[in-house]
C-alpha positions as CSV (number, residue, x, y, z in Angstrom):
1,X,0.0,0.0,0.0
2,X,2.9,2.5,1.0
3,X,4.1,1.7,-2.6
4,X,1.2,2.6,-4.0
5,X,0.5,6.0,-2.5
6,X,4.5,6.5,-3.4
7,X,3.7,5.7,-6.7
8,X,0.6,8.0,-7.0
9,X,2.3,11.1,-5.7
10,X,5.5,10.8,-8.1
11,X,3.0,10.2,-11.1
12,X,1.2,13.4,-9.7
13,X,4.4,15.4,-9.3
14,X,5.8,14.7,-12.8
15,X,1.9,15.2,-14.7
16,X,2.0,18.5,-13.2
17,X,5.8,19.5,-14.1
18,X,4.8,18.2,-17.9
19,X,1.4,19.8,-18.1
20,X,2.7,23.2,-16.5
21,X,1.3,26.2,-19.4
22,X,2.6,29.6,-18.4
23,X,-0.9,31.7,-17.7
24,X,-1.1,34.9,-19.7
25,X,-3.5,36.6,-17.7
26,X,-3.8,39.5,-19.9
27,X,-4.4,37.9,-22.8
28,X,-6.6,35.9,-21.4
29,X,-9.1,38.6,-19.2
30,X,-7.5,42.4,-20.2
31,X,-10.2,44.1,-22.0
32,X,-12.6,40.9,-22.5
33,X,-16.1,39.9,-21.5
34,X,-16.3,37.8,-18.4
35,X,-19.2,36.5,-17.0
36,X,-19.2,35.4,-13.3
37,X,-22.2,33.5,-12.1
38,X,-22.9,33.0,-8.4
39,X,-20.6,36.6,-7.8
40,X,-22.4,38.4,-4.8
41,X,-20.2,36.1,-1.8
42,X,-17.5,33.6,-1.7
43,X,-15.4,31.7,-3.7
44,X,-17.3,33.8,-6.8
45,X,-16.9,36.9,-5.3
46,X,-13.4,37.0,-4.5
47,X,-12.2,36.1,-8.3
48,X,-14.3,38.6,-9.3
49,X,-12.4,40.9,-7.3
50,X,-9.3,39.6,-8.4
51,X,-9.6,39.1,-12.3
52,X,-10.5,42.6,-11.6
53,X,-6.9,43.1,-11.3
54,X,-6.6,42.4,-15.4
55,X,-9.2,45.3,-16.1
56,X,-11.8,43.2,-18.1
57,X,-15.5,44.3,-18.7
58,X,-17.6,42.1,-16.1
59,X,-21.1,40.8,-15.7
60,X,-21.5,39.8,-12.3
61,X,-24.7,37.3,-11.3
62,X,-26.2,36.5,-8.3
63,X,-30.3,36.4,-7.1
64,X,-29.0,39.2,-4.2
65,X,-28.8,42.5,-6.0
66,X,-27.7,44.9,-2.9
67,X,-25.1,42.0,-2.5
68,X,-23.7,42.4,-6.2
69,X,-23.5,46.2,-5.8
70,X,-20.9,45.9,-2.7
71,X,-18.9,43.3,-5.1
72,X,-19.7,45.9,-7.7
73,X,-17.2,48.8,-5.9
74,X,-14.8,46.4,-5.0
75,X,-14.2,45.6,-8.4
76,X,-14.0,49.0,-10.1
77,X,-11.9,50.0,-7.3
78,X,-9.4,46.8,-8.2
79,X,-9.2,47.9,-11.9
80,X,-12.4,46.3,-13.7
81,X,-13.1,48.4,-16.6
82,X,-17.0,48.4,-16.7
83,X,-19.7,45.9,-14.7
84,X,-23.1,45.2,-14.8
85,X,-25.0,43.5,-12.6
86,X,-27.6,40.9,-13.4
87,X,-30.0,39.7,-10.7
88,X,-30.9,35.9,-11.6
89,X,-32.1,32.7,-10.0
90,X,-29.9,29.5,-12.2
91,X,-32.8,27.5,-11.6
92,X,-34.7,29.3,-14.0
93,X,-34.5,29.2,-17.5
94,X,-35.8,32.0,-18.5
95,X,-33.3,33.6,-16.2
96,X,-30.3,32.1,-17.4
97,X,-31.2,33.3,-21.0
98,X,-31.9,36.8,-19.8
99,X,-28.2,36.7,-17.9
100,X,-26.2,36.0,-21.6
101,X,-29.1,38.0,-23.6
102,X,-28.3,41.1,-21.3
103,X,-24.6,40.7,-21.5
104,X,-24.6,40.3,-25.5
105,X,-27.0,43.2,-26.1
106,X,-24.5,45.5,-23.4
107,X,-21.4,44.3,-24.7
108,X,-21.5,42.4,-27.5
109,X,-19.7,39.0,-27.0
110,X,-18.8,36.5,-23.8
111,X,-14.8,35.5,-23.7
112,X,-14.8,33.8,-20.4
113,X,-17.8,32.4,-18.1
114,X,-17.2,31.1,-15.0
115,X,-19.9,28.9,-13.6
116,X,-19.8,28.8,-9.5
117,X,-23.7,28.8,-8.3
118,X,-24.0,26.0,-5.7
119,X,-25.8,25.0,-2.6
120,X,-24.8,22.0,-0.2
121,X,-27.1,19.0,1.4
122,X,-25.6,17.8,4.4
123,X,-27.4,14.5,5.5
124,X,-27.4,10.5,4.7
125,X,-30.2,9.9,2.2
126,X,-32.0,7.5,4.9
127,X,-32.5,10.2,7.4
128,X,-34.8,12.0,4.8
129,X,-38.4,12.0,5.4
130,X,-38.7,14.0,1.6
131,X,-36.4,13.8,-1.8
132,X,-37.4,17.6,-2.3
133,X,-34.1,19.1,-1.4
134,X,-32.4,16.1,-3.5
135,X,-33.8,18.1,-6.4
136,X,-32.9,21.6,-4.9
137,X,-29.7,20.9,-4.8
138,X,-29.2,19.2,-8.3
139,X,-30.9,21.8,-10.1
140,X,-28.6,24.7,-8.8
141,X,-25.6,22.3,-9.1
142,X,-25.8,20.8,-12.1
143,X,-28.3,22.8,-14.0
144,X,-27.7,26.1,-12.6
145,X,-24.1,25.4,-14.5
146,X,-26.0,23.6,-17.7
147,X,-28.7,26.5,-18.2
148,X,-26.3,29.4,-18.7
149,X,-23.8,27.3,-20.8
150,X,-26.7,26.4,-22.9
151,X,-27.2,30.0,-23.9
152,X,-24.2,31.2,-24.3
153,X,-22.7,28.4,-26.7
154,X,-23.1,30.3,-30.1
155,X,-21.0,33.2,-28.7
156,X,-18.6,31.3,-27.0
157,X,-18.1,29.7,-30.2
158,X,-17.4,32.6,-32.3
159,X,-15.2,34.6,-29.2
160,X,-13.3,31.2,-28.9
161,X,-14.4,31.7,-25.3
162,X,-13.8,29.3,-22.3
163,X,-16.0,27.9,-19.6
164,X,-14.6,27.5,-16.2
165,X,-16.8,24.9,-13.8
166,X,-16.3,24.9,-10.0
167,X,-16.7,21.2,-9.5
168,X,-15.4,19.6,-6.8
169,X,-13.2,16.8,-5.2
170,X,-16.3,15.5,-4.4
171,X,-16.9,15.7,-8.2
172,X,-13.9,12.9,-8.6
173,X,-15.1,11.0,-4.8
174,X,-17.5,9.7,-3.5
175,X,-18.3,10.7,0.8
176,X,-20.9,10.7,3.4
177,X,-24.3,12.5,3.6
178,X,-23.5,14.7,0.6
179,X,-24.9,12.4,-2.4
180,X,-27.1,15.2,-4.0
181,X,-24.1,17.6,-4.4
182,X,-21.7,14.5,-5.3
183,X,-23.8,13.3,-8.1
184,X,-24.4,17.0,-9.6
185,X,-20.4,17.5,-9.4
186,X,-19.8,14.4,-10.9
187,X,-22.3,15.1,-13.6
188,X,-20.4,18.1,-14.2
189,X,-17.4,16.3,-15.2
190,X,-19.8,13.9,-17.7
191,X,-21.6,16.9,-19.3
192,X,-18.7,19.1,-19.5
193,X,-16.2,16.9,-20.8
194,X,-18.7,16.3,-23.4
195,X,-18.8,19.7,-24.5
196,X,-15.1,20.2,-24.5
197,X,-14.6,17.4,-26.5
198,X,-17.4,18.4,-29.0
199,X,-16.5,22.1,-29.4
200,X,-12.4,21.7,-29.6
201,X,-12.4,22.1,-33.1
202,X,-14.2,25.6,-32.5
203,X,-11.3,26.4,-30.3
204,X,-13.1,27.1,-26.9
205,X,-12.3,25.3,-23.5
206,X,-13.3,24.0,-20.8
207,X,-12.3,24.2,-17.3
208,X,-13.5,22.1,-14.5
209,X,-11.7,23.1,-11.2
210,X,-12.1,20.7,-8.2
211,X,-10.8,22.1,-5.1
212,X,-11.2,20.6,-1.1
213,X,-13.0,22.3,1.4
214,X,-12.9,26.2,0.7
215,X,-14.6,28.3,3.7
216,X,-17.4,29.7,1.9
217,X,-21.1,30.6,2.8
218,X,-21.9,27.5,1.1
219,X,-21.4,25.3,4.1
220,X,-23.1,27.7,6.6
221,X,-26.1,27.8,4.4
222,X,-26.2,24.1,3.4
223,X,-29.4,22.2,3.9
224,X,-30.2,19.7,6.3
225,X,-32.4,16.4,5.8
226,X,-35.3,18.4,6.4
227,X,-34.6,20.9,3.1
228,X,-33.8,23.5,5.8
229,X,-30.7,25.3,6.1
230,X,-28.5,24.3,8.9
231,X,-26.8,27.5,9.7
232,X,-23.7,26.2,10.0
233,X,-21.2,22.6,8.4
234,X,-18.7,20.7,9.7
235,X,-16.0,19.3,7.7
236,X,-16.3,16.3,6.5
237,X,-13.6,13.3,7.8
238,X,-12.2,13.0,4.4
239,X,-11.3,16.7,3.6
240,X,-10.8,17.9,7.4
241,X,-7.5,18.8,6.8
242,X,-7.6,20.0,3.1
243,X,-9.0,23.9,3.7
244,X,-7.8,26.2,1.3
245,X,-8.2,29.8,2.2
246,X,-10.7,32.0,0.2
247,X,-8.3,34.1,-1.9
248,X,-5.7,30.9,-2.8
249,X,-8.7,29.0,-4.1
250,X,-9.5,32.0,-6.0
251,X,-5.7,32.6,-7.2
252,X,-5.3,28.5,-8.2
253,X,-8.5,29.1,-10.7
254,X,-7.8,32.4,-12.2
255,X,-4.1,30.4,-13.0
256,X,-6.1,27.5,-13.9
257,X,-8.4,29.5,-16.4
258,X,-4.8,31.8,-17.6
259,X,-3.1,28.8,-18.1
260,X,-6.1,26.9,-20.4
261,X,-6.2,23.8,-18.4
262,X,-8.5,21.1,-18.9
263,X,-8.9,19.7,-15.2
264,X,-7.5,21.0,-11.7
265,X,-7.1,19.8,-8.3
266,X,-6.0,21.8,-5.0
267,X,-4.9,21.0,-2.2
268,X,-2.3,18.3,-3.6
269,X,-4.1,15.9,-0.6
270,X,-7.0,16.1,-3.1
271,X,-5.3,15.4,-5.6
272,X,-3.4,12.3,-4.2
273,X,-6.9,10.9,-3.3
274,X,-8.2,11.4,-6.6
275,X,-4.8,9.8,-8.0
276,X,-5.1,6.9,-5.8
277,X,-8.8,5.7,-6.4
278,X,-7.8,5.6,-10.1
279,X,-4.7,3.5,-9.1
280,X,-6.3,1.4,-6.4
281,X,-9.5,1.2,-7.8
282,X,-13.5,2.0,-6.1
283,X,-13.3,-1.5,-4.2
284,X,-10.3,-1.3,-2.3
285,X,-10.3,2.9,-2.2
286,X,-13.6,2.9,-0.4
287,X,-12.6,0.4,1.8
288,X,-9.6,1.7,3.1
289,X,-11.4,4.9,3.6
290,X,-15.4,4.0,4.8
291,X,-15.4,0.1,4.9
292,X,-16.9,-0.4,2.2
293,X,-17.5,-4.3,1.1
């Protein structure tokens, strides 16, 4: 077994030192359109402050207006060139289409859309009386991702744009009492890897970013087996000692999205474990981690 996990961190070590891309961030954000869904708190809101940095024009989304005008100043005072603010529930599709229709008719084109909408479930499935929040959560996860890629396809195709998905390592492993937002992160990875592989010869990419436990207000307002939110989330066993702080996480996908890479993982433990269920395989992984026969 050491063997193994030997083996899975040199593999790691010399993917990354081969796949390395130096990230132009000004070619890649000065002076283009960039589209940031999910932007009035967390991990959304702090790349919006920092691709901010690169002066491009932004179109920050989020369903709390008064929210998205603090974000707003933040930006313009780091550098962004002009924002607009779109109030929008992901759920909706009417909503997602008004989000890229608003953006074309104000500016024209979408270079760079980052995808980061989300809400949490933290229970096992038994101890729900109700598959309501299942849904809830799966249709801002996964569809709240889908919906506003949908739309903005046909200019994405012609800007030779790029798509950046805030998955998770969650999206690569399976864990306890999350299996709503596990199966809409691993759908992620299905649908998107679809997409990137269909619209390469259009030149446009896709991102999917898959980072460990990021303290965000995700986890304070995740819901509970009774659909209700449960104010606050303790870390789960696996990724206890993965935290990455709110402006790192934010720096490792700006790189990420600079750098045009297809797939990343931060902290390196989530990497590693991802690594090492490929290797090992689901049986003996899940074993060695839950006990699973």
């Amino acid at each position: 077994m050491f063997f193994y996990i030997v083996g899975a961190v040199v593999l790691l070590v010399v993917y990354n030192l081969l796949t390395g891309r130096y990230a132009d961030y000004k070619r890649k954000f000065t002076d283009k359109v960039v589209v940031i869904i999910g932007a009035s708190s967390g991990l959304a809101e702090e790349m919006a402050i920092q691709v901010s940095t690169y002066k491009p024009n932004l179109v920050l989304v989020a369903r709390r207006l008064e929210k998205l005008k603090e974000v707003e100043d933040k930006c313009k005072n780091r550098g962004a060139q002009n924002v607009i603010l779109v109030q929008a529930d992901v759920t909706s599709q009417a909503d997602c289409k008004r989000i890229i229709d608003t953006t074309v008719e104000h500016f024209k084109q979408i270079d760079v859309l980052f995808l980061n909408a989300g809400i949490a479930l933290t229970s096992s499935l038994f101890k729900m009386s109700d598959p309501e929040p299942l849904k809830r959560v799966i249709d801002t996860d996964l569809f709240g991702a889908i919906y506003p890629a949908f739309y903005a396809l046909p200019h994405l195709r012609k800007s030779a744009g790029h798509i950046v998905v805030t998955s998770s390592g969650y999206g690569k492993l399976p864990g306890l009492g999350i299996s709503a937002y596990s199966a809409s992160k691993h759908a992620l990875h299905g649908f998107f890897d679809c997409l990137r592989a269909e619209e390469t010869r259009n030149r446009m990419r896709v991102t999917l970013v898959c980072p460990g436990y990021i303290k965000t207000p995700i986890h304070d307002r995740a819901l509970g087996s009774d659909g209700k939110e449960v104010g606050s989330h303790k870390k789960s066993a696996m990724f206890a000692y993965t935290e990455t702080s709110l402006s790192l996480a934010a720096k490792k996908i700006l790189h990420a999205t600079a750098a045009n890479k297809t797939e990343v993982y931060f902290p390196t433990l989530v990497s590693i474990g991802v690594h090492l269920r490929g290797i090992l395989g689901p049986g003996i992984y899940d074993w060695l981690n839950y006990g699973s026969k």
